[in-house]
C-alpha positions as CSV (number, residue, x, y, z in Angstrom):
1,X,104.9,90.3,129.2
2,X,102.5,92.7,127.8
3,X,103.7,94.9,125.1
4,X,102.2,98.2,124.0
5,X,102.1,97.4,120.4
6,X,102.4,95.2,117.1
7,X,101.6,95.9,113.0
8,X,102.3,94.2,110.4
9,X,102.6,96.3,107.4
10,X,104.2,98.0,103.9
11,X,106.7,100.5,103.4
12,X,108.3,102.3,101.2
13,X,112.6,102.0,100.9
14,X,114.1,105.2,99.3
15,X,117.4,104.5,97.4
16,X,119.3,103.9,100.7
17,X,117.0,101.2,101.8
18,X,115.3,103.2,104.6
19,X,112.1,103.0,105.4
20,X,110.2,106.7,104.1
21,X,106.3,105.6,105.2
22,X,104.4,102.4,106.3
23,X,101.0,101.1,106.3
24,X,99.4,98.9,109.0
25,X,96.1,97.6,107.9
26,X,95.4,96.4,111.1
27,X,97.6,97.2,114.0
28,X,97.4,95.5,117.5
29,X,97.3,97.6,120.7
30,X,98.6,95.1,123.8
31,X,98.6,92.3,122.1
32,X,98.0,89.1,124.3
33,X,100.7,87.3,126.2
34,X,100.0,84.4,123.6
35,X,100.1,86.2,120.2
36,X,103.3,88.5,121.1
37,X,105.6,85.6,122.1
38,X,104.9,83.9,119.0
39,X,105.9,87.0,117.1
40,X,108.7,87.3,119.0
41,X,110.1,84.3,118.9
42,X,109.5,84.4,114.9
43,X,111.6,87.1,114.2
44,X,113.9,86.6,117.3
45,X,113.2,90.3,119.2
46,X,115.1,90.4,122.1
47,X,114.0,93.5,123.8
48,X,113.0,97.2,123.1
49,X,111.0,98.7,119.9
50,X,112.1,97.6,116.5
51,X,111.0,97.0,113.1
52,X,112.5,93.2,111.3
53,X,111.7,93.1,107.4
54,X,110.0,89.5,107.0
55,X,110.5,87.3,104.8
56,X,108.4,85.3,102.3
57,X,109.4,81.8,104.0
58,X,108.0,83.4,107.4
59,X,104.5,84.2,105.8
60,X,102.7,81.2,106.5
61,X,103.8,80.8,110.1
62,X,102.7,85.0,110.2
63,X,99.5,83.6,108.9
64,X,98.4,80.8,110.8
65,X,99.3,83.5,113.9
66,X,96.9,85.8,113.1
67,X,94.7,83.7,111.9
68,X,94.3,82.1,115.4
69,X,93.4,85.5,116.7
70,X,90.6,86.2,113.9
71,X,93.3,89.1,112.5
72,X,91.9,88.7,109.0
73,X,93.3,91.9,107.3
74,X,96.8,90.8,108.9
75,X,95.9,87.2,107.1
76,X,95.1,89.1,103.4
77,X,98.3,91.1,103.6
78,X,100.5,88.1,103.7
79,X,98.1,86.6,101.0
80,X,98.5,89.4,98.5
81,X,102.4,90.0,99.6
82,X,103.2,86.0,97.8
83,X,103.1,87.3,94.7
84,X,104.6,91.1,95.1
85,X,108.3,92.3,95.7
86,X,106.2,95.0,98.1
87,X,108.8,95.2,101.8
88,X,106.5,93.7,104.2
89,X,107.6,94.7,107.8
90,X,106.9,93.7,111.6
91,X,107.0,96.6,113.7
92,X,107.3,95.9,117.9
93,X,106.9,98.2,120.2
94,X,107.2,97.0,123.6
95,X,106.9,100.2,125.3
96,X,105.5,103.7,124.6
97,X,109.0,105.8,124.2
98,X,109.6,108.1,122.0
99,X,109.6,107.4,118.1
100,X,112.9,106.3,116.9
101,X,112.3,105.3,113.4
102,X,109.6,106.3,110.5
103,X,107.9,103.0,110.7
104,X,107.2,103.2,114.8
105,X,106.4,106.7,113.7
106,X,103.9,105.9,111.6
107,X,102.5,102.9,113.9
108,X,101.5,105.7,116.4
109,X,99.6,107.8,113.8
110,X,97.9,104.8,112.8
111,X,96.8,103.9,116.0
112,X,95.5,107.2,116.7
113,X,93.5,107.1,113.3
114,X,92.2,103.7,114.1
115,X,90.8,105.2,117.2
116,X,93.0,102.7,119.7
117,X,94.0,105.7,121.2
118,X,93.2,109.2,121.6
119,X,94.9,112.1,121.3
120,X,97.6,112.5,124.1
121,X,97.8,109.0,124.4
122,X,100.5,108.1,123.0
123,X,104.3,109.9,123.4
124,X,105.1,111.9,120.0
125,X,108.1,113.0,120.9
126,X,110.5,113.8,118.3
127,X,108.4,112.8,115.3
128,X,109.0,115.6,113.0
129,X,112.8,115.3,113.2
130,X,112.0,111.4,113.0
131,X,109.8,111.7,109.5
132,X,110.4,112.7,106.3
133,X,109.8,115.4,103.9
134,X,107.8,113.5,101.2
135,X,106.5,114.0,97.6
136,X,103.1,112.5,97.3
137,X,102.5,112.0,94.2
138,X,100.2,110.1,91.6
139,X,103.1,107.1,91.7
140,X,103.1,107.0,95.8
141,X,105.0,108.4,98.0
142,X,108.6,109.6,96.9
143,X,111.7,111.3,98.6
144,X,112.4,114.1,98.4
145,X,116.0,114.0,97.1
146,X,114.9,111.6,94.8
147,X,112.0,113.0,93.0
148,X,113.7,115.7,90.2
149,X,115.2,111.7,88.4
150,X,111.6,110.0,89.1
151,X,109.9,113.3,87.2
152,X,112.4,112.7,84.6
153,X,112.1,108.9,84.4
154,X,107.9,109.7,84.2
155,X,108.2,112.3,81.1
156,X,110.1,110.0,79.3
157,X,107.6,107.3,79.6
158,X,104.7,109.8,79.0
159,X,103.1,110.3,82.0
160,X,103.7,113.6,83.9
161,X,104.1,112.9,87.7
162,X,101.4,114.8,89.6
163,X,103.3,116.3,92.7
164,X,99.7,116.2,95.3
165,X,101.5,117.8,98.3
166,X,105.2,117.9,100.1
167,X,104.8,117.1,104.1
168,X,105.9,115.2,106.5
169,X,102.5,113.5,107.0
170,X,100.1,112.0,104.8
171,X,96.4,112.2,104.5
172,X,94.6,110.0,106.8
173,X,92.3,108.4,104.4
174,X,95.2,107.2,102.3
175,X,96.2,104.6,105.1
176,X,92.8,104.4,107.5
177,X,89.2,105.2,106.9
178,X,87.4,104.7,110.6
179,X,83.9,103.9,110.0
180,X,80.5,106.5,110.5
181,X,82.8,109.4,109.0
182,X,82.9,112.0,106.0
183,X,85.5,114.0,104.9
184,X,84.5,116.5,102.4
185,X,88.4,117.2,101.5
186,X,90.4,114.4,102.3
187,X,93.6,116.5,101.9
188,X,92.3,118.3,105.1
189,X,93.0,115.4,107.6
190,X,96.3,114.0,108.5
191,X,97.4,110.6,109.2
192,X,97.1,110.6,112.9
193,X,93.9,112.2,113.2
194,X,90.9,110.8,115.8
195,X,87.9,110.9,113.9
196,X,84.8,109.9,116.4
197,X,82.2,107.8,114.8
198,X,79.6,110.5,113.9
199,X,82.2,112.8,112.8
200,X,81.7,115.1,109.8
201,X,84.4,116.9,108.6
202,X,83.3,119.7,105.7
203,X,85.3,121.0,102.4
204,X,87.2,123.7,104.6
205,X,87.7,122.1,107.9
206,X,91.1,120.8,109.2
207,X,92.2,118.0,111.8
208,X,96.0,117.6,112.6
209,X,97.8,114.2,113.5
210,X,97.4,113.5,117.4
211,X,94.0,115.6,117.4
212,X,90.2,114.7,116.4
213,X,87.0,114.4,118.0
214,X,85.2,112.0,120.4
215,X,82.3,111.1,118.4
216,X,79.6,113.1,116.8
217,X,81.0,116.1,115.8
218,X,80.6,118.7,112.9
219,X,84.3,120.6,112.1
220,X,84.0,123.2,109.5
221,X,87.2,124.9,111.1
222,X,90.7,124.3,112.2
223,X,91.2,121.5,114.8
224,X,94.8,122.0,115.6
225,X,97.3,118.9,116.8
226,X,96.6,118.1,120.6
227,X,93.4,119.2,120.9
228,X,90.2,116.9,121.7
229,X,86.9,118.0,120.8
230,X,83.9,116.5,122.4
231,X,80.9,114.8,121.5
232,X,78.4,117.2,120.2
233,X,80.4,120.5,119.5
234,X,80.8,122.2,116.8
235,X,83.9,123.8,115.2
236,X,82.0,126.7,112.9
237,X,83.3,128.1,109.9
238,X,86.9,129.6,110.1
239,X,86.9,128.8,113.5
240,X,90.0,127.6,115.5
241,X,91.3,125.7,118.6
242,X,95.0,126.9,119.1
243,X,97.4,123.7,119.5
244,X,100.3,122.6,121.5
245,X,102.1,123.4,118.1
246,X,100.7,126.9,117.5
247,X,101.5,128.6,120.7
248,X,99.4,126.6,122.9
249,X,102.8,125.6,124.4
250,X,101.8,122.3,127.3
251,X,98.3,123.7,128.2
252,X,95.9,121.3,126.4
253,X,93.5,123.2,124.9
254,X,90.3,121.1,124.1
255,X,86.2,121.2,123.7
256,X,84.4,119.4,126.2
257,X,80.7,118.0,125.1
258,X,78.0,119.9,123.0
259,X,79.7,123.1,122.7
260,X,80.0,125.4,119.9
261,X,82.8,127.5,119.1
262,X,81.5,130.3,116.0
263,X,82.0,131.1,113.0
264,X,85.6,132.5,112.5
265,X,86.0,132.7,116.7
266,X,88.8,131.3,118.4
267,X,90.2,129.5,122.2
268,X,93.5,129.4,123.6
269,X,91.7,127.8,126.9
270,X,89.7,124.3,127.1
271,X,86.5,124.5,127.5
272,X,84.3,122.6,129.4
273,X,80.8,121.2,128.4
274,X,77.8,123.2,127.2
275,X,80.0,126.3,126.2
276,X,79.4,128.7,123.8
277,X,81.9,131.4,122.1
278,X,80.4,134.0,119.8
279,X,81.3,133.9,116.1
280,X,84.3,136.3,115.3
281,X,85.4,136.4,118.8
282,X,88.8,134.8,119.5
283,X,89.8,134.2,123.5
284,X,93.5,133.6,124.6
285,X,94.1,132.7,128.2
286,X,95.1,136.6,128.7
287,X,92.2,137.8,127.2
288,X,90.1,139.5,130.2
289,X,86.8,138.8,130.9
290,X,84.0,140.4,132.5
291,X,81.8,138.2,134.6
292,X,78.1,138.9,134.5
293,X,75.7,138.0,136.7
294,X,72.2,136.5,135.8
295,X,70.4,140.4,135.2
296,X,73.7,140.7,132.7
297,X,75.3,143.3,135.0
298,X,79.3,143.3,135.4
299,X,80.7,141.8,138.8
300,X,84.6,141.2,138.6
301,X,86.9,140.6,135.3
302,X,89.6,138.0,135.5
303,X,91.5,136.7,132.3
304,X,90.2,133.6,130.6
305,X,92.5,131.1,131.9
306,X,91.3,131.3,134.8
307,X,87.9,129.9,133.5
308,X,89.6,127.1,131.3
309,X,87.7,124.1,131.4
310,X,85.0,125.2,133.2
311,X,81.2,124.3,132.1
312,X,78.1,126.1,130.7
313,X,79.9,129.5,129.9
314,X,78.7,132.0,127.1
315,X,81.2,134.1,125.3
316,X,80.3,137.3,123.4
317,X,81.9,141.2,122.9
318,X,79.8,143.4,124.0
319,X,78.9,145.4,120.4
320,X,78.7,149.1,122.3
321,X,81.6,148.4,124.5
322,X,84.1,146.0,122.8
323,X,84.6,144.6,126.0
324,X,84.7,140.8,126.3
325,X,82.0,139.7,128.8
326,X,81.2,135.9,129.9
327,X,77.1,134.5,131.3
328,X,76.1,131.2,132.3
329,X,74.9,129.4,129.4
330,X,71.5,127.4,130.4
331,X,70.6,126.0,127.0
332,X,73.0,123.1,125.3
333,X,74.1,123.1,121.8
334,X,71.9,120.3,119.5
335,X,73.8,119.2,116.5
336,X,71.7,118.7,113.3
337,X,71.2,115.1,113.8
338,X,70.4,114.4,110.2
339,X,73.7,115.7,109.1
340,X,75.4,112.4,111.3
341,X,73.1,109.9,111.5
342,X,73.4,108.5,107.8
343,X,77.8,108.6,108.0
């Protein structure tokens, strides 16, 4: 039977023993026949998706497994966890269904940041109501109801607790760094975030979980959870892509290859590849649209959504007219090559 996925990981146990975050060094996306009825039968899963807490007299059999299938971070967890009291945990998840606990939650993110799968790959359902508000903090992550005694208990002792952020999600870079990236603010990228190889991701830009780019990409705006930009766009300076959580609703908005979306501009549609919006000017699938033809003279106006995802479109307002007009764009959008090639 092939199952959709397997991690072995950490977590962190608030004071009711639940599981508030996990991280899975190196998670498995359908895991061979071989390798998952081993597991299995280790920790005696029956069926369904579930998380078993392992214990230290099961680490060398975990071991040996994973050292068969060349799983060498897998091999150094187990290593390291001999001499720590730090929960090691086995999460299963034999199908995609919605997240039911934090550490399946947290599997998913991960195997979008590890780029096993892309954004609207994998079923999120539920997740916020599944996570926790956390306090991430200088002394790891802490909940929420129990952080006013750990500030306390940290005075005392002399060293102030620095309070980073409160969220739900963590930054990406905490738990996975993909290879041929930068991140000028870490803080700006969630855990669940697809970050191409060629990626780079400046001071004021933003990538939510379940969103990212293909590869080479420059995002100095907002990339907002669903949405897929691809390879060779740019996302210009206070620019942003409207989300399925920011009133994108189930239309997935996304950037097809080497477009370019301005400085402080905006979509509410997808676009397909070799598009181009002006900087400043935001479009929305009701925005309306005047068509030009190749001598730049109006024909018919139709609102945006009508062009979503379509290929090699222009965007501008027209500075005497304020109207919103759309060309054919002939010439493709070149990324500075120097700023990716060295990530």
């Amino acid at each position: 039977m092939t199952y959709f996925a397997i991690a072995l990981g950490t977590s962190t146990l608030n004071k009711d023993n639940k599981i508030i975050e996990a991280w899975y060094p190196q998670p498995i996306l359908k895991p061979d026949a071989a390798l998952t009825s081993a597991l299995t039968s280790l920790v005696k899963h029956d069926s369904g998706n579930a998380v078993y807490v392992i214990e230290k007299s099961q680490y060398q059999a975990l071991a040996e497994l994973f050292a068969a299938q060349s799983l060498n971070l897998n091999v150094s967890l187990l290593e390291a966890a001999k001499n720590s009291e730090q929960n090691i945990v086995l999460t299963i998840l034999e199908n995609d269904a919605a997240p039911t606990s934090v550490a399946e939650g947290y599997l998913k993110l991960h195997l979008l940041s590890h780029r096993l799968v892309k954004p609207q790959q994998v079923n999120l359902d539920g997740l916020f109501g599944v996570l926790h508000n956390i306090a991430w903090t200088s002394e790891g992550p802490i909940d929420m109801p129990e952080l006013p005694e750990r500030q306390i208990a940290a005075r005392m002792a002399g060293r102030p607790l620095e309070v980073n952020c409160i969220d739900k999600f963590p930054k990406m870079a905490d738990y996975v760094v993909p290879s041929g990236i930068r991140i000028g603010d870490t803080s700006r990228v969630r855990l669940g975030a697809h970050l191409g190889e060629g990626t780079t991701v400046m001071h004021a830009g933003f990538v939510n979980f379940n969103a990212g780019t293909e590869a080479v990409s420059m995002v100095e705006g907002r990339v907002s959870a669903g949405v897929l930009v691809g390879n060779g766009s740019d996302v210009g300076g206070g620019a942003s892509i409207m989300g399925t959580l920011s009133g994108g609703g189930k239309e997935v908005v996304s950037l097809g290859e080497n477009c370019l979306l301005g400085a402080n501009a905006g979509t509410g549609i997808a676009l397909g590849d070799r598009c181009t919006i002006e900087a400043g000017l935001y479009i929305t699938a009701g925005t309306k649209v005047t068509m030009l033809d190749s001598d730049k003279q109006p024909t018919t106006t139709v609102k945006a959504r009508e062009l979503s995802g379509k290929s090699d479109l222009l965007f501008w307002r027209n500075a005497q007219t304020g109207r919103v007009e759309c060309l054919t764009n002939k010439s493709a959008i070149e990324l500075n090559a120097d700023l990716h090639s060295h990530n």
